[in-house]
C-alpha positions as CSV (number, residue, x, y, z in Angstrom):
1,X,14.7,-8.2,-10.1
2,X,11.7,-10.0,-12.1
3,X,12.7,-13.1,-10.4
4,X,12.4,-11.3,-7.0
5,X,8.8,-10.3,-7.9
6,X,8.3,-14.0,-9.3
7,X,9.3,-15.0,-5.7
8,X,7.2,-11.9,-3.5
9,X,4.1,-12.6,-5.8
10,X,4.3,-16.5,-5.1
11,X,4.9,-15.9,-1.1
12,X,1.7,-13.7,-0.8
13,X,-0.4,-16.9,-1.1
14,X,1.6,-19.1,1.5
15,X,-0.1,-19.7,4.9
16,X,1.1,-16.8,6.7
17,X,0.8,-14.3,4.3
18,X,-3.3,-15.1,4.0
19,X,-2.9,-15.1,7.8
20,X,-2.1,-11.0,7.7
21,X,-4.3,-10.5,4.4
22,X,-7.2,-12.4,6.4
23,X,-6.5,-9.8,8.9
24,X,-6.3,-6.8,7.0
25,X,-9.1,-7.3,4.7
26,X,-11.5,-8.2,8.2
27,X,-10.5,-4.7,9.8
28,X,-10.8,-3.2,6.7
29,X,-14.0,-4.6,6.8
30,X,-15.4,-3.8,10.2
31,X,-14.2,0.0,9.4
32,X,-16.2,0.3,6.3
33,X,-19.2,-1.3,8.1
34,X,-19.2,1.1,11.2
35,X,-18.4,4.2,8.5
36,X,-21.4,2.9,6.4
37,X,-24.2,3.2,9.5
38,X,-22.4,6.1,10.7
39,X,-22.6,8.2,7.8
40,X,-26.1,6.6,6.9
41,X,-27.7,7.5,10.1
42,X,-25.9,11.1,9.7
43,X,-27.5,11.2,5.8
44,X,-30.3,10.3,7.5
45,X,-30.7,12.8,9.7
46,X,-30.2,15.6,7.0
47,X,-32.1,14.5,4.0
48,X,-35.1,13.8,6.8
49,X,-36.5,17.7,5.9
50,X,-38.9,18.9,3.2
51,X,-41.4,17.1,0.4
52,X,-41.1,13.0,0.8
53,X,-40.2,12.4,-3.0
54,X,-37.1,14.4,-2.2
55,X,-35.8,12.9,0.4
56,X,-36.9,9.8,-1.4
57,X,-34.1,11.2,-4.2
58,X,-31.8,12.5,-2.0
59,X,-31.5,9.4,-0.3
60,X,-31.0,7.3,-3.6
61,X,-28.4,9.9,-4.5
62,X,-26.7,9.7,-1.2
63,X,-26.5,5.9,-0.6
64,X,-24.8,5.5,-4.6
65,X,-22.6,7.9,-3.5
66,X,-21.6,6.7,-0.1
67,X,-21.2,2.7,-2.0
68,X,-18.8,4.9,-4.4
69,X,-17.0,6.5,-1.7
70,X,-16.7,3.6,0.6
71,X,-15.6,1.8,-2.3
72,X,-13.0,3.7,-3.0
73,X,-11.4,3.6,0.4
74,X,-11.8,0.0,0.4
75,X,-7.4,-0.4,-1.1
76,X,-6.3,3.1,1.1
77,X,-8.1,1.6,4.4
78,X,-6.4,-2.2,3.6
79,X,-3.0,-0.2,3.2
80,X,-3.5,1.5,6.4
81,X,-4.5,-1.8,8.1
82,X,-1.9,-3.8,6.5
83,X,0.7,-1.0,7.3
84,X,0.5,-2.6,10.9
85,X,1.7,-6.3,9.9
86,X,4.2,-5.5,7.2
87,X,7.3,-6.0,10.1
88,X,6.0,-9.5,10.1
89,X,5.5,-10.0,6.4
90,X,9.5,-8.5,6.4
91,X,10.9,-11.0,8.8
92,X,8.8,-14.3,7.1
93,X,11.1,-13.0,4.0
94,X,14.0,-12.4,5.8
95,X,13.6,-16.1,7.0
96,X,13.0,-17.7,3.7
97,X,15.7,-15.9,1.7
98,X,18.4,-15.9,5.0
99,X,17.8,-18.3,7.2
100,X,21.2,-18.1,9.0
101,X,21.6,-14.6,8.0
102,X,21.0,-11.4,10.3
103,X,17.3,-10.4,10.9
104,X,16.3,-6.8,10.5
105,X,15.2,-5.1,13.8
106,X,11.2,-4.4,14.1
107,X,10.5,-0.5,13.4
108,X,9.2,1.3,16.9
109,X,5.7,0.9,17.0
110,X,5.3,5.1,16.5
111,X,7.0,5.1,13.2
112,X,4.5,1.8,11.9
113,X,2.0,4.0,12.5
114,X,3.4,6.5,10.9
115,X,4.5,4.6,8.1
116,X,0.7,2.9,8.2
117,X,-0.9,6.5,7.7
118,X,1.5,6.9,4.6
119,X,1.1,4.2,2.9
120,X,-3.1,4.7,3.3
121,X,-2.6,8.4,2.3
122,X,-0.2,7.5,-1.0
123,X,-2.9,4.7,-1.6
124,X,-5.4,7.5,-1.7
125,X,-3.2,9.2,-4.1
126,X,-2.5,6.6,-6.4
127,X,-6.1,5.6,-6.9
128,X,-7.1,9.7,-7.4
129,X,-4.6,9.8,-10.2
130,X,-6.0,6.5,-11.4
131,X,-9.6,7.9,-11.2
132,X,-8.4,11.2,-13.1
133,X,-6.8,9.3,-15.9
134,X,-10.0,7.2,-16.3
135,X,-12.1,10.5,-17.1
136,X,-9.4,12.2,-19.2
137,X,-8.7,9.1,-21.7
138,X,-6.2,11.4,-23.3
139,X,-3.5,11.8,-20.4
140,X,-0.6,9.0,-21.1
141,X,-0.1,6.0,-18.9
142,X,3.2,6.1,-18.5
143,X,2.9,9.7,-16.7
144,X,1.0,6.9,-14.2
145,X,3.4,4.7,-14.2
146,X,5.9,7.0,-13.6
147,X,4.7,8.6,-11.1
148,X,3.4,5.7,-9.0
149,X,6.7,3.8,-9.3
150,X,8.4,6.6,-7.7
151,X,6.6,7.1,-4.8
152,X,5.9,3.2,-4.0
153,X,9.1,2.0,-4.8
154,X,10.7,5.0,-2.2
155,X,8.7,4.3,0.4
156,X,8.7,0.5,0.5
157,X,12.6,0.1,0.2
158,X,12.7,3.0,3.1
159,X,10.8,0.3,4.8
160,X,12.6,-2.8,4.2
161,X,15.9,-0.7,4.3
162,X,15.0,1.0,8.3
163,X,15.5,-2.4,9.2
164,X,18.9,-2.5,9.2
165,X,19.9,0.8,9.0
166,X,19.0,4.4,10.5
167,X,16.2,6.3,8.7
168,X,19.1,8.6,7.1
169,X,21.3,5.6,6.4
170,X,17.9,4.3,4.3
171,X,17.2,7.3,2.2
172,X,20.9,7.4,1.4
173,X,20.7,3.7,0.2
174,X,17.5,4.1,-1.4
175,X,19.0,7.6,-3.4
176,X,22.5,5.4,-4.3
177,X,20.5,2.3,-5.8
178,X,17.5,5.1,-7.7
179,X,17.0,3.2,-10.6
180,X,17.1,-0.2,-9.3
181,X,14.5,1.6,-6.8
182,X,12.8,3.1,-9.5
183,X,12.5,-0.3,-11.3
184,X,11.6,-2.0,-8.5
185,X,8.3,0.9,-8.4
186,X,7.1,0.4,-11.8
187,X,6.7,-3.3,-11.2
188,X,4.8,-2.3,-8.0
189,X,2.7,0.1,-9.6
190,X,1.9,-2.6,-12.3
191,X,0.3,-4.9,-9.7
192,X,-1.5,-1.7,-8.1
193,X,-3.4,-1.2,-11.9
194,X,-5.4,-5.0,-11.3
195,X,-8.3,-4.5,-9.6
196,X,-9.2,-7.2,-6.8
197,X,-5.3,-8.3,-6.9
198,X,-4.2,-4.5,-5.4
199,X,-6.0,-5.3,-2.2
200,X,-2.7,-7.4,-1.5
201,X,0.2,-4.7,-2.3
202,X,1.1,-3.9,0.7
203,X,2.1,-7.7,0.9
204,X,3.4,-7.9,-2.6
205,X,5.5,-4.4,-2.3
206,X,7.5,-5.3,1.0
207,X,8.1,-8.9,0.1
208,X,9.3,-7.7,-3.4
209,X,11.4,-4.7,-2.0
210,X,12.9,-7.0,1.6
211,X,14.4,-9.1,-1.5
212,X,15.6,-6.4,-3.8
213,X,16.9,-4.6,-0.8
214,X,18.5,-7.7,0.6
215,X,20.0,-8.1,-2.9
216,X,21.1,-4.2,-3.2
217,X,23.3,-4.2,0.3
218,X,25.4,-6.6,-1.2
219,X,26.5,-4.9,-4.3
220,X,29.4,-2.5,-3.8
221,X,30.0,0.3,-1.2
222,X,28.2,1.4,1.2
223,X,26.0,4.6,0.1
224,X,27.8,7.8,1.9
225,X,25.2,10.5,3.4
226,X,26.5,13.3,1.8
């Protein structure tokens, strides 16, 4: 397993990985920029009443605030836009680690999306439980860890798993192998904790979990769905 992160973490800086971060991070971009003027303009319009000096503050105190926000949203919105390309991050690692095996079919464009919105939505979570543990110093990491290992590493081997296999087929798999799942989450959630470097987890997770979930199918029976 540490040698398949070894391997995911090394891929994310080949040619056509950049090529989908490039991507990501310029529509990530272009939707914080239009949010920005939009809600400026909106601020705008509503701190625009009463004595000059406080609008003067209000509009200090607004602008930190929106920077904060928009900062914030900056890994969720990435996830979301990522969500869109991780079918073609799957199939580079297919390539690389099978080259004459079978490839994994390409989700339906409705469930991408769908998949796309969760991944932004369980970003938005992660970093909310990283923000609360930053203001209560007293709340243990590994609750984090925990946590955040369970949910990434169940939804990114769903992922790599509805490839080959029917969504119910998937959680069935992903419930057989739960620790090696589980694992495979901590180590994701690890990478999510470095600032800067979590902008490329969406990469990182499904080229970690195509491998472990390439690795998994070959180890014993078949998960039943009972």
């Amino acid at each position: 397993m540490i040698q398949d992160a070894l391997d995911a973490f090394a891929q994310i800086f080949t040619p056509p990985f950049r090529d989908v971060l490039i991507k990501s991070l310029a529509l990530t971009i272009a939707i914080l920029v239009i949010a920005w003027f939009g809600l400026d303009r909106l601020l705008v319009y509503f701190i625009g009443f009463g004595p000059s000096w406080l609008s003067t503050i209000l509009a200090i105190l607004a602008g930190l605030g929106l920077f904060v926000g928009l900062a914030f949203l900056v890994a969720p919105i990435t996830s979301l836009t990522a969500g869109f390309f991780l079918d073609n991050i799957a199939l580079l690692v297919e390539r690389e680690i099978y080259p004459s095996g079978p490839l994994g079919r390409p989700i339906a464009v409705g469930a991408a999306a769908l998949y796309a919105l969760r991944f932004a939505l369980l970003s938005i979570l992660v970093n909310l439980v990283a923000l609360m543990l930053l203001l209560a110093p007293g709340v243990n990491v590994f609750a984090f860890l925990a946590a955040n290992g369970y949910l990434l590493g169940r939804e990114y081997f769903e992922l790599a798993a509805m490839r080959y296999r029917a969504f119910e087929e998937a959680r069935a798999m992903r419930r057989h192998f739960d620790f090696q799942v589980f694992m495979g989450g901590l180590i994701i959630a690890g990478f999510v904790a470095v600032p800067v470097l979590n902008l490329c987890t969406p990469l990182f997770a499904t080229a970690f979990m195509t491998r472990l979930h390439k690795r998994l199918a070959t180890v014993g029976p078949a998960p039943s769905l009972t």
